[in-house]
Backbone as CSV, one residue per row, in Angstrom:
resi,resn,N_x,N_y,N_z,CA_x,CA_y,CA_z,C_x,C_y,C_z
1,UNK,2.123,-2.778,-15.735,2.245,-3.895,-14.812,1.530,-5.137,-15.341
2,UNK,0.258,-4.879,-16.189,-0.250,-5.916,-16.610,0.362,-6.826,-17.704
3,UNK,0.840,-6.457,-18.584,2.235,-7.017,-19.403,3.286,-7.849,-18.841
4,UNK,3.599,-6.838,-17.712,4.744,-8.249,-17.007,3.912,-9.610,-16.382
5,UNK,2.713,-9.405,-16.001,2.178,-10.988,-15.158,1.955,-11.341,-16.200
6,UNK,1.420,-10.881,-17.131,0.955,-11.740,-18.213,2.207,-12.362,-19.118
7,UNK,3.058,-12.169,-19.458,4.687,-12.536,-19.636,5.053,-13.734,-18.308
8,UNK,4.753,-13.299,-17.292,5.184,-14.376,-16.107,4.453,-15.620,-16.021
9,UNK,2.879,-15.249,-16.794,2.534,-16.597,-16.715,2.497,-17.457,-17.745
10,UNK,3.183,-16.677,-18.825,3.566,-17.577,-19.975,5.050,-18.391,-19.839
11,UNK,6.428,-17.326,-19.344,7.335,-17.531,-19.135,7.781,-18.471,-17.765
12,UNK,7.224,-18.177,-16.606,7.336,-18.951,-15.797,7.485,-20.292,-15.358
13,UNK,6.459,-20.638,-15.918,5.966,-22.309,-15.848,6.797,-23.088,-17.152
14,UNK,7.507,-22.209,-18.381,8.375,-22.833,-19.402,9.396,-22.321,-18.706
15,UNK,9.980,-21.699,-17.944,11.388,-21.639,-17.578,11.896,-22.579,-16.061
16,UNK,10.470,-23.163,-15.900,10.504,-23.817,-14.650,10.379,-23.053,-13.104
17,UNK,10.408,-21.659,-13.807,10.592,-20.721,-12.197,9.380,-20.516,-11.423
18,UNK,8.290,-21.149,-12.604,6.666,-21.324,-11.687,6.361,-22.363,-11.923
19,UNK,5.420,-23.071,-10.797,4.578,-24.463,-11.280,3.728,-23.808,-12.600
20,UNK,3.297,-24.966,-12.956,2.326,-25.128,-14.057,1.136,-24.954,-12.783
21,UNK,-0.054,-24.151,-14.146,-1.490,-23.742,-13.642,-1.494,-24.525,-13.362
22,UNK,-2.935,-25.074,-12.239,-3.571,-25.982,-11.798,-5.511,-25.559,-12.145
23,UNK,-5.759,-25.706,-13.418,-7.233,-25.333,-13.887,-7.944,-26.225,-13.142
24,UNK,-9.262,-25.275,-12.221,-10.088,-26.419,-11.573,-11.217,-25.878,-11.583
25,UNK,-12.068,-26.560,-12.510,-13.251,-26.479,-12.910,-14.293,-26.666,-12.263
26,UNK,-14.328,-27.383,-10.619,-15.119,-27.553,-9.663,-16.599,-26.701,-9.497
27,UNK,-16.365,-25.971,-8.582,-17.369,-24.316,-8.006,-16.695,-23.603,-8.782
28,UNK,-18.061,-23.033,-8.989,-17.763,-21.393,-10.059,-17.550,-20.314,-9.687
29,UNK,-17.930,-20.241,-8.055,-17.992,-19.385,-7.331,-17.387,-19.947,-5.888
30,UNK,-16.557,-19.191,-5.415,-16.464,-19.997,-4.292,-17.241,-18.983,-3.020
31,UNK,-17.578,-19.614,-1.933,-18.586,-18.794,-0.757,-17.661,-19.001,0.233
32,UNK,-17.238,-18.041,1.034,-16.392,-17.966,1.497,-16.979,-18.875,3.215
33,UNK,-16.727,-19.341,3.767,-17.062,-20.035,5.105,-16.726,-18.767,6.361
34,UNK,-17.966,-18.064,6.281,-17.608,-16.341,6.924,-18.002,-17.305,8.264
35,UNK,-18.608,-18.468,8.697,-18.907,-18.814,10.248,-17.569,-19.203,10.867
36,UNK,-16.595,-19.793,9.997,-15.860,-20.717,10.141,-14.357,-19.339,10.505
37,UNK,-14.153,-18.260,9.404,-13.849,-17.206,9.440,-13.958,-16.283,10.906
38,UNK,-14.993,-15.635,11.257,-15.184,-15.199,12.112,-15.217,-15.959,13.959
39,UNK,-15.180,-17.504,13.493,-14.901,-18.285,14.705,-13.118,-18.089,14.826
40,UNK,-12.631,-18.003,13.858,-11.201,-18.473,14.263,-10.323,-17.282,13.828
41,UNK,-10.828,-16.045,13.253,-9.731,-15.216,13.965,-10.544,-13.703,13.847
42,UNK,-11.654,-13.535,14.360,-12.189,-12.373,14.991,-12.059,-13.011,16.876
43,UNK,-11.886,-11.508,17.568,-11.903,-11.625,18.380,-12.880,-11.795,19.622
44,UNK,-14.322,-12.147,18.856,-15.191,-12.486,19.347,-15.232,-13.677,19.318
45,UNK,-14.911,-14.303,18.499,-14.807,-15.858,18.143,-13.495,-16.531,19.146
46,UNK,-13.020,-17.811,18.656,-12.012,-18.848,19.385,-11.212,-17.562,20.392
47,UNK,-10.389,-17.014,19.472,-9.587,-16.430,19.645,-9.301,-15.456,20.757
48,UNK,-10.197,-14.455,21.148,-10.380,-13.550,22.560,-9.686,-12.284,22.295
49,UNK,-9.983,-11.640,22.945,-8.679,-10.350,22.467,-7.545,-10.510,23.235
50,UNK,-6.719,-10.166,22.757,-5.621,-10.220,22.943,-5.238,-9.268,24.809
51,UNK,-4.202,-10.025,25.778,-4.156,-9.043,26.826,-3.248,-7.896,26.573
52,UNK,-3.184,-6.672,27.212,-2.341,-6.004,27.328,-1.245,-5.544,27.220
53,UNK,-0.531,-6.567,27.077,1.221,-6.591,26.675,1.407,-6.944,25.184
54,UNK,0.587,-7.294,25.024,0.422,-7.094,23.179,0.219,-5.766,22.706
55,UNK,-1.016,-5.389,23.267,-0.602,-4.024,22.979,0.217,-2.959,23.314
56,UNK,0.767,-2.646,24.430,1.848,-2.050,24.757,3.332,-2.596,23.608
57,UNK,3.620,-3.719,23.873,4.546,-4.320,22.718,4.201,-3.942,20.757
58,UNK,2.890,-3.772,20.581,2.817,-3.228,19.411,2.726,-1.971,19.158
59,UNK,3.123,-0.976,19.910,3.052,0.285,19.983,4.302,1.223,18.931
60,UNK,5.146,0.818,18.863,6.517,0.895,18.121,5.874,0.376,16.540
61,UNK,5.412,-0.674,16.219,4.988,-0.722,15.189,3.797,-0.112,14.713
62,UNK,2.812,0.435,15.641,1.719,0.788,15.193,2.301,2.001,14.902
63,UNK,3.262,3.067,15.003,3.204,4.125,14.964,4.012,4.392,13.744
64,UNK,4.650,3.281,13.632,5.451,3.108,11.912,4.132,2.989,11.024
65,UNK,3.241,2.205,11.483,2.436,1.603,10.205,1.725,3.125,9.943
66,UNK,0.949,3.906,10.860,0.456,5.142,11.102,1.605,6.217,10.438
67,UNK,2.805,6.233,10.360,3.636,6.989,9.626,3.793,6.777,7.608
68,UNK,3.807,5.049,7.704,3.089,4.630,6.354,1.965,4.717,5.870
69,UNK,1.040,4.778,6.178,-0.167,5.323,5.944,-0.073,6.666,5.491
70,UNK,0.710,7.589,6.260,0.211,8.902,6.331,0.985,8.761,4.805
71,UNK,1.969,8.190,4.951,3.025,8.327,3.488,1.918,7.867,2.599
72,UNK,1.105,7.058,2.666,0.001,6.726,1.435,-0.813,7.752,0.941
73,UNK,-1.329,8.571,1.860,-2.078,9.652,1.534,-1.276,10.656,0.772
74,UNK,-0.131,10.853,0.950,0.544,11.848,0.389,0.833,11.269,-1.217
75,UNK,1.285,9.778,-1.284,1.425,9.041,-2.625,-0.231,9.488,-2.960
76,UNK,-1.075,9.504,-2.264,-2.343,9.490,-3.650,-2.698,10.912,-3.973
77,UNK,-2.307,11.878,-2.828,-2.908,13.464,-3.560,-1.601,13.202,-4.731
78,UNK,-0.350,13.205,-4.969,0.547,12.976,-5.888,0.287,12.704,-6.672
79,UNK,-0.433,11.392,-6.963,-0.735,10.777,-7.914,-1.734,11.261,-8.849
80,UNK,-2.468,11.175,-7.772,-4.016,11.975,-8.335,-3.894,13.182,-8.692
81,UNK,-3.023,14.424,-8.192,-2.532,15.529,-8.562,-1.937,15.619,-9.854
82,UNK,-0.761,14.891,-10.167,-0.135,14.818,-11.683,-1.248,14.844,-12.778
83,UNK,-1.928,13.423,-11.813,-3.102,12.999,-13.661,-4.110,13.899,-13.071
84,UNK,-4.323,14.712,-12.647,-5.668,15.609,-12.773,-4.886,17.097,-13.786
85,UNK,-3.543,17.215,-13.336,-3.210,18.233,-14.276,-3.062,18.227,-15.779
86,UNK,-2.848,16.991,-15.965,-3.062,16.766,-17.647,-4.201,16.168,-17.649
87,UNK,-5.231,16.736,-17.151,-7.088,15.994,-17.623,-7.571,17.323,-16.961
88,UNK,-7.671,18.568,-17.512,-8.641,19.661,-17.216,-10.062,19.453,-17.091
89,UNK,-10.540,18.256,-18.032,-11.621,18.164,-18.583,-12.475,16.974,-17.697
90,UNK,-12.019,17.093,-16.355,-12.626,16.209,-15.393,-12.004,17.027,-14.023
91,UNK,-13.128,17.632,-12.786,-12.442,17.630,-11.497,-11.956,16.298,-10.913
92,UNK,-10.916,16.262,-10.192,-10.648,14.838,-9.145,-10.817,15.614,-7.708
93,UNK,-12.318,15.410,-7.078,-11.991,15.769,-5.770,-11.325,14.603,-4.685
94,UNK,-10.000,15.193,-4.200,-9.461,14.318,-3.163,-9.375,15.251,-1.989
95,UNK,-9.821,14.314,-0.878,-9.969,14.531,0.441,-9.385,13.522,1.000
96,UNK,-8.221,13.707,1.680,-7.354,13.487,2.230,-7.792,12.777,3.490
97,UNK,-8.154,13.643,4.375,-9.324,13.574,5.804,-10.673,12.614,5.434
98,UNK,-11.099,12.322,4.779,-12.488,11.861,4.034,-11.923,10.292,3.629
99,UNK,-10.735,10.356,3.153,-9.828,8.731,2.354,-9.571,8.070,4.238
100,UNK,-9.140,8.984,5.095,-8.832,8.623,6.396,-9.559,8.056,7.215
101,UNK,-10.815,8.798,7.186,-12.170,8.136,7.602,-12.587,7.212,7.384
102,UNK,-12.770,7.022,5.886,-13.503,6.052,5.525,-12.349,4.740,5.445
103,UNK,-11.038,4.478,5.585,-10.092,3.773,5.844,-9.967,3.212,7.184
104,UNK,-10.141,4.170,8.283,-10.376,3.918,9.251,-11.992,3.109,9.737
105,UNK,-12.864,3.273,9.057,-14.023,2.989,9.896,-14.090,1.413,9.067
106,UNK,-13.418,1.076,7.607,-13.308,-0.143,7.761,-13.107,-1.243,8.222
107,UNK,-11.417,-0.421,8.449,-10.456,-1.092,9.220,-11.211,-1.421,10.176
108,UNK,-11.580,-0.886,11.097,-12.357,-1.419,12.510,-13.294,-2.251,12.255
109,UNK,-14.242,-2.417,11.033,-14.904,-3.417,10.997,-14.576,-4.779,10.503
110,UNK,-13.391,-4.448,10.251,-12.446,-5.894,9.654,-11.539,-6.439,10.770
111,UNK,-11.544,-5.474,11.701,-10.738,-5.968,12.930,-11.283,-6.673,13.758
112,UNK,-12.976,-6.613,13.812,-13.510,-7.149,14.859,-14.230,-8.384,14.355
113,UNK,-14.013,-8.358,12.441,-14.970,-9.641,11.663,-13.563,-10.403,11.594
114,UNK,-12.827,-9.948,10.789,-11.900,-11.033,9.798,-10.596,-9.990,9.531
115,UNK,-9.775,-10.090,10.728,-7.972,-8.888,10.621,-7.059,-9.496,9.277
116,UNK,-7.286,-8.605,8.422,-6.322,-9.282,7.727,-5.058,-8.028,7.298
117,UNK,-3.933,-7.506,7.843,-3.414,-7.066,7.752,-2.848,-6.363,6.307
118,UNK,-2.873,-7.571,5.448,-2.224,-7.116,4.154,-3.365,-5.943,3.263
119,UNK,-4.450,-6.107,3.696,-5.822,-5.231,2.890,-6.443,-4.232,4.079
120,UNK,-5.200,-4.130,4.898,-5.750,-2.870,6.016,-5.429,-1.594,5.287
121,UNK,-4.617,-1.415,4.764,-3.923,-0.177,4.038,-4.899,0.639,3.554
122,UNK,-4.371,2.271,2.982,-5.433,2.728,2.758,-5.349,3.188,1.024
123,UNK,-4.291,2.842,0.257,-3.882,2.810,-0.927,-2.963,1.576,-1.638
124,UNK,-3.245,1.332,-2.126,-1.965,0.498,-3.019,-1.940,1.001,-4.079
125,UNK,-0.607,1.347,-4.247,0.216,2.370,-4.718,0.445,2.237,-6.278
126,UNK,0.582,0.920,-6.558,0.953,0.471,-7.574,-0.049,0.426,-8.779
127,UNK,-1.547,-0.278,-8.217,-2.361,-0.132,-9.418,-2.769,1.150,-8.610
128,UNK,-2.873,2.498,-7.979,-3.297,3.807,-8.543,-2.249,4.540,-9.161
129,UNK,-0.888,4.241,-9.535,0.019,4.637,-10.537,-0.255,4.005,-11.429
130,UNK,-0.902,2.649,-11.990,-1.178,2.425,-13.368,-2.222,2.551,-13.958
131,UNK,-3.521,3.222,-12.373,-4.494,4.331,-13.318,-4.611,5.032,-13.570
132,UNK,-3.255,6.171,-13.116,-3.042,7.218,-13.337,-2.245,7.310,-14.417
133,UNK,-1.688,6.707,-14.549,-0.900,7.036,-16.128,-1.685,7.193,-17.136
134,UNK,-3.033,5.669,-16.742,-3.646,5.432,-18.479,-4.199,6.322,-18.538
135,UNK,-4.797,7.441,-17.336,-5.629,8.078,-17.138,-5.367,9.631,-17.635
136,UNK,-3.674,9.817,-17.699,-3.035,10.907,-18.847,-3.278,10.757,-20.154
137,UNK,-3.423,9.619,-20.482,-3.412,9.660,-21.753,-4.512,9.718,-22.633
138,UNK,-5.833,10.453,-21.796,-6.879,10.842,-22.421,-7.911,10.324,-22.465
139,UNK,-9.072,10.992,-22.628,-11.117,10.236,-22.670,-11.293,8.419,-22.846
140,UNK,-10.282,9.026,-24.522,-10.382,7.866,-25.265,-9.721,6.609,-24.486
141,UNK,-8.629,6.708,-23.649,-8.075,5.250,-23.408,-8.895,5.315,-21.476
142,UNK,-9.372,6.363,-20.792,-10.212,6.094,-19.660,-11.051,7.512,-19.304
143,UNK,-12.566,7.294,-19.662,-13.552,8.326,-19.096,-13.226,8.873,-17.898
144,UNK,-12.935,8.499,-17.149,-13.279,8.725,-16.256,-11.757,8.312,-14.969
145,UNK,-11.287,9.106,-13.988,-10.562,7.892,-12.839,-11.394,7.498,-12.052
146,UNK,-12.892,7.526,-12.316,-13.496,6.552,-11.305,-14.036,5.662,-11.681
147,UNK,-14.086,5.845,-13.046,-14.604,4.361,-13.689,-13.230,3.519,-13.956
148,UNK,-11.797,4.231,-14.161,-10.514,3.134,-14.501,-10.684,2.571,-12.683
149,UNK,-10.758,2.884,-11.576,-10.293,2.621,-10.400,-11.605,1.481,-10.234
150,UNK,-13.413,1.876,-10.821,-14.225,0.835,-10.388,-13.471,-0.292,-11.144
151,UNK,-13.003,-0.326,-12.360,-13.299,-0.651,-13.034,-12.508,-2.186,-12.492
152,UNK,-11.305,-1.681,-12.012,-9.983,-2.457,-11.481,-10.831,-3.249,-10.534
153,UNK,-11.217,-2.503,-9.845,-11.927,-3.283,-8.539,-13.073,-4.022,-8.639
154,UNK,-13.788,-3.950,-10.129,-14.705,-4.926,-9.868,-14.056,-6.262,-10.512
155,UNK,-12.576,-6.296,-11.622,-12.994,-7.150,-12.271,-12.033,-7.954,-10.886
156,UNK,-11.343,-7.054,-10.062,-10.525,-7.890,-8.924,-11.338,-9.037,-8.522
157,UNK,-12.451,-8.386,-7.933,-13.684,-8.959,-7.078,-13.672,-10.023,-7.859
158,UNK,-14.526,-10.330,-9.364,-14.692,-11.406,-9.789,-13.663,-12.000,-9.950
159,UNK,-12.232,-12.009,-10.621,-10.924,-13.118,-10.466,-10.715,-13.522,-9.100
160,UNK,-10.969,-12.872,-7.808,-10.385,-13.784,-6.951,-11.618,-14.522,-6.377
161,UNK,-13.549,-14.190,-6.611,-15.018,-15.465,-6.599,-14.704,-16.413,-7.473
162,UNK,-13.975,-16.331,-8.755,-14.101,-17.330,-9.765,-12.727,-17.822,-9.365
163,UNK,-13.167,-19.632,-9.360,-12.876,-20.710,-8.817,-11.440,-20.787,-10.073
164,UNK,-11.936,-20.941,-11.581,-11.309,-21.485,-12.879,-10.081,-19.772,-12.470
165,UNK,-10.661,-19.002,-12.658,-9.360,-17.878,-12.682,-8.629,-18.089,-11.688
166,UNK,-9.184,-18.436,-10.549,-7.843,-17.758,-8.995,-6.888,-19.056,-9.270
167,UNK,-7.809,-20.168,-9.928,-6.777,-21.482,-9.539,-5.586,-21.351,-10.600
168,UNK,-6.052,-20.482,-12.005,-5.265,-20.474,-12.783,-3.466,-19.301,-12.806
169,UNK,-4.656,-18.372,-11.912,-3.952,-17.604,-11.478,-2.723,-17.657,-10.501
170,UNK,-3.008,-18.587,-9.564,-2.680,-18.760,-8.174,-0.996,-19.327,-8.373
171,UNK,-0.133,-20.215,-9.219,0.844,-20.165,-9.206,1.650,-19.276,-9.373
172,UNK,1.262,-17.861,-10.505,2.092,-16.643,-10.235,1.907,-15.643,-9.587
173,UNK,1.505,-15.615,-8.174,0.906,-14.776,-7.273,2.603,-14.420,-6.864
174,UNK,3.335,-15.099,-7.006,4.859,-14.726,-5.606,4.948,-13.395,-6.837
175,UNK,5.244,-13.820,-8.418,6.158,-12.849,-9.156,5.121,-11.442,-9.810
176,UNK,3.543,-11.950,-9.566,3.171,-10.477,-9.315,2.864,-9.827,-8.011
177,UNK,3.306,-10.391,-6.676,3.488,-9.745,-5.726,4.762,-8.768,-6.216
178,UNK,6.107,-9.274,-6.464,7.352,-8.921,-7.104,7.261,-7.683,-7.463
179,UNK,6.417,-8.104,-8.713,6.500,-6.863,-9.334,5.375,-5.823,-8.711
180,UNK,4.531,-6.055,-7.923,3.651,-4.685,-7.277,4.631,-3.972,-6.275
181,UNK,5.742,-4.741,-5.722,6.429,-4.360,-4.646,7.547,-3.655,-5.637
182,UNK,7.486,-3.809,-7.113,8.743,-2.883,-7.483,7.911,-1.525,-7.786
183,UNK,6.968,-1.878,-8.494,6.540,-0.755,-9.027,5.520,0.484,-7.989
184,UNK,5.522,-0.497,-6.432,5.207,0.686,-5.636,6.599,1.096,-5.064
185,UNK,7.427,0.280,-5.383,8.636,0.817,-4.460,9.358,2.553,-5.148
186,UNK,8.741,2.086,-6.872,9.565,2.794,-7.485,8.654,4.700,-7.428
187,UNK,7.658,3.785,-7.114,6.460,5.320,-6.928,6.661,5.964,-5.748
188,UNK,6.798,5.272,-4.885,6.960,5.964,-3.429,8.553,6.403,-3.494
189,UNK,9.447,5.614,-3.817,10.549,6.081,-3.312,10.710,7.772,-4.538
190,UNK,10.119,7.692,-5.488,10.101,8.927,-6.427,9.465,9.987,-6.008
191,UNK,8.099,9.855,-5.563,7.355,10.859,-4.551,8.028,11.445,-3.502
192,UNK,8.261,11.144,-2.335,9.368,10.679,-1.256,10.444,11.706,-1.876
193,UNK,11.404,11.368,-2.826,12.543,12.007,-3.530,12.049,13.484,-3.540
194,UNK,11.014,13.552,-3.974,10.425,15.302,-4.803,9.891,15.593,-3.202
195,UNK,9.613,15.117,-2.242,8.713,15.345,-0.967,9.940,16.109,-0.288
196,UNK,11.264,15.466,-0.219,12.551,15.972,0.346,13.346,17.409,0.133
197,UNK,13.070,18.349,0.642,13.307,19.222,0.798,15.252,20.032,0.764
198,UNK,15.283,19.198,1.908,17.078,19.569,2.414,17.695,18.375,2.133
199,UNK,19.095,18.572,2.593,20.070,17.737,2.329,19.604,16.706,3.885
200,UNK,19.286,17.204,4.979,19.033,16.721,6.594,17.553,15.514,6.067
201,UNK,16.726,16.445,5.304,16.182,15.532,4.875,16.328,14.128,4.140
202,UNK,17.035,14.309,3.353,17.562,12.677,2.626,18.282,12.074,3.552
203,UNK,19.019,12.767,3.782,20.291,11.925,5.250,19.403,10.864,5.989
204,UNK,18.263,11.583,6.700,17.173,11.186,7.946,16.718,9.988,7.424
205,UNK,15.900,10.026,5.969,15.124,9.424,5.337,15.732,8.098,5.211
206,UNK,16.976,8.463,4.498,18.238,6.846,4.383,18.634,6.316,5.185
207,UNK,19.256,6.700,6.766,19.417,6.113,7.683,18.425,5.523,8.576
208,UNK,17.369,6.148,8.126,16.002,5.489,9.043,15.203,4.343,7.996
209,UNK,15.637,4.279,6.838,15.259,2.799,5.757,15.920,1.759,6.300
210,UNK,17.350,2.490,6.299,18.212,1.225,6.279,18.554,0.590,8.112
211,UNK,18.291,1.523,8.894,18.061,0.486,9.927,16.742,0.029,10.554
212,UNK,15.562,0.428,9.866,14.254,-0.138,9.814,14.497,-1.600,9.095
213,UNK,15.087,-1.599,7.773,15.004,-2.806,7.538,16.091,-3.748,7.978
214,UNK,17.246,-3.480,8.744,18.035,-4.355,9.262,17.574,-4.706,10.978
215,UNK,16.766,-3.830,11.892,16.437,-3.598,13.214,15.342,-3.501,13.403
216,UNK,14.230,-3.596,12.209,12.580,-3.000,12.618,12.147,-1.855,12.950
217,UNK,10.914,-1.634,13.398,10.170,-0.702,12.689,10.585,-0.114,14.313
218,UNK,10.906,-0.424,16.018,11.259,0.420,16.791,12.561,1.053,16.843
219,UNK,13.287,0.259,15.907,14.699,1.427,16.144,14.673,2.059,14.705
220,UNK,14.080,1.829,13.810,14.275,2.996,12.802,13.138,4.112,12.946
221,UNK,11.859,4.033,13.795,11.460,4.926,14.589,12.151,5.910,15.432
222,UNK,12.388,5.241,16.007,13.572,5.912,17.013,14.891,7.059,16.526
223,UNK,15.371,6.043,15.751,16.786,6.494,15.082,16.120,8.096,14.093
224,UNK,15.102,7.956,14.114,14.708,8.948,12.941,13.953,10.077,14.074
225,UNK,13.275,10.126,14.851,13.042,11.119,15.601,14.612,11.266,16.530
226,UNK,15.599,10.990,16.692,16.657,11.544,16.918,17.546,12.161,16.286
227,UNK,17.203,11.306,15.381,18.732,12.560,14.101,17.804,13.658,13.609
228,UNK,16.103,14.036,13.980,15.521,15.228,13.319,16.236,15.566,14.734
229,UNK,15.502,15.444,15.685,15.969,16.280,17.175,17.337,16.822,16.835
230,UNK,18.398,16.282,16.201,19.699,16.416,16.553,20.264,17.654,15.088
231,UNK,19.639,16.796,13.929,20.030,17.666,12.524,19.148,18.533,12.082
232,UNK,17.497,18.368,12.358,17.058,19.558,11.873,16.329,20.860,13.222
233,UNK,15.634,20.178,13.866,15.600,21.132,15.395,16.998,21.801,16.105
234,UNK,17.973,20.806,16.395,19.032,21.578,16.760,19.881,22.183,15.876
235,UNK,19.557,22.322,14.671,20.298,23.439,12.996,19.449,24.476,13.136
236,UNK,17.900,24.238,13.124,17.311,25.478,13.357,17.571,26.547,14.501
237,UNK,17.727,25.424,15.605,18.046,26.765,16.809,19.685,27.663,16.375
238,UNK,20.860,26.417,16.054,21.857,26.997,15.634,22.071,28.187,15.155
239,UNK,21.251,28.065,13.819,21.255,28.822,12.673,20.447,30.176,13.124
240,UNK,19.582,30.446,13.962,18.763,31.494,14.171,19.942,32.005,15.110
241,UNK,20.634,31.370,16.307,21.448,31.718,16.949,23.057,32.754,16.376
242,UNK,23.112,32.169,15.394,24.289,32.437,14.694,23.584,34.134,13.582
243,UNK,22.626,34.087,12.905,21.814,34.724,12.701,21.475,35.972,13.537
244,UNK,21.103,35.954,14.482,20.993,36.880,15.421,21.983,37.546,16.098
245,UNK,23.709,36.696,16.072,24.993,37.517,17.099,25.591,37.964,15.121
């Protein structure tokens, strides 16, 4: 993945499909205005909590996002499972219940400082498939997956404090969003593939994508706890029925 941004920010800005950097040498660091932050969208601040019919109305989506999630956990024992089998020479303890917790008890403290939806998640998918790969390929190219995963995350931390990187950075943010959204699309939808069991299974899975993304997250909820009710609960009773005369 790191090859293609780095290609995008050479190619981009000469093919015209990105602005040109904007280098700004100003603050070296920028400090984030956490008073200014927490006044205007924690719910202690301006803002208030929200009444009741918000939440009742987000209930359909919360239970999608809670179904994606759970799909995250399953992408990381996967992940982490593959590259622990070609690396004998390191345990990976994953706790499933333990990633949940500690996902959860953030989340709540980001809900009540600073909600930011896009960094609620409890994996991104994309760079732990590109530490898991390097992470097959032995000592020599990563000690450790907890030093390739710090390693990601600290130098994150410093590119998006430093003022000269984020600004330089900041025009090809759309085409490496792009590409994180292909290369988790291509991990999950592959996991997902091997996760699928029956034929009822893929059926379910495809008709509940494709009218999630044409209808949202309450009717492809919906649509998908009905065709299990209908194709795999009512096949099972069938089939035991038929089975038994």
């Amino acid at each position: 993945m790191l090859p293609a941004v780095l290609l995008a920010v050479i190619i981009g800005p000469i093919t015209g499909e990105l602005p040109m950097p904007n280098f700004v040498l100003g603050s070296i660091i920028k400090i984030p205005d956490f008073a200014g932050i927490i006044h205007a969208l924690s719910p202690f601040g301006s803002t208030g909590f929200p009444g009741i019919g918000v939440f009742i109305a987000s209930i359909p989506t919360a239970i999608s996002i809670y179904i994606i999630a759970f799909g995250d956990f399953v992408s990381s024992n996967a992940l982490i499972g593959e590259a622990g089998a070609s690396r004998p020479d390191e345990k990976i303890d994953f706790n499933a219940n333990r990633s949940n917790l500690i996902s959860g008890l953030r989340n709540i403290v980001q809900a009540v400082i600073c909600p930011y939806v896009p960094m609620c998640g409890p994996l991104w998918a994309a760079v732990t498939a590109s530490v898991a790969e390097r992470y097959k390929n032995g000592r020599e190219s990563m000690d450790s997956i907890f030093s390739g995963v710090g390693t990601f995350r600290w130098m994150t931390f410093l590119c998006v404090a430093l003022v000269p990187i984020a600004s330089f950075v900041e025009p090809i943010l759309p085409a490496a969003l792009s590409l994180t959204l292909l290369v988790q699309g291509y991990v999950c939808g592959r996991i997902a593939a091997e996760e699928m069991k029956t034929p009822q299974d893929r059926g379910i899975a495809c008709a509940m994508a494709a009218i999630l993304y044409v209808k949202g997250s309450a009717w492809g909820l919906a649509a998908g706890v009905i065709l299990y009710l209908l194709l795999c609960v009512g096949g099972e009773k069938k089939d035991k029925r038929e089975s038994m005369a």
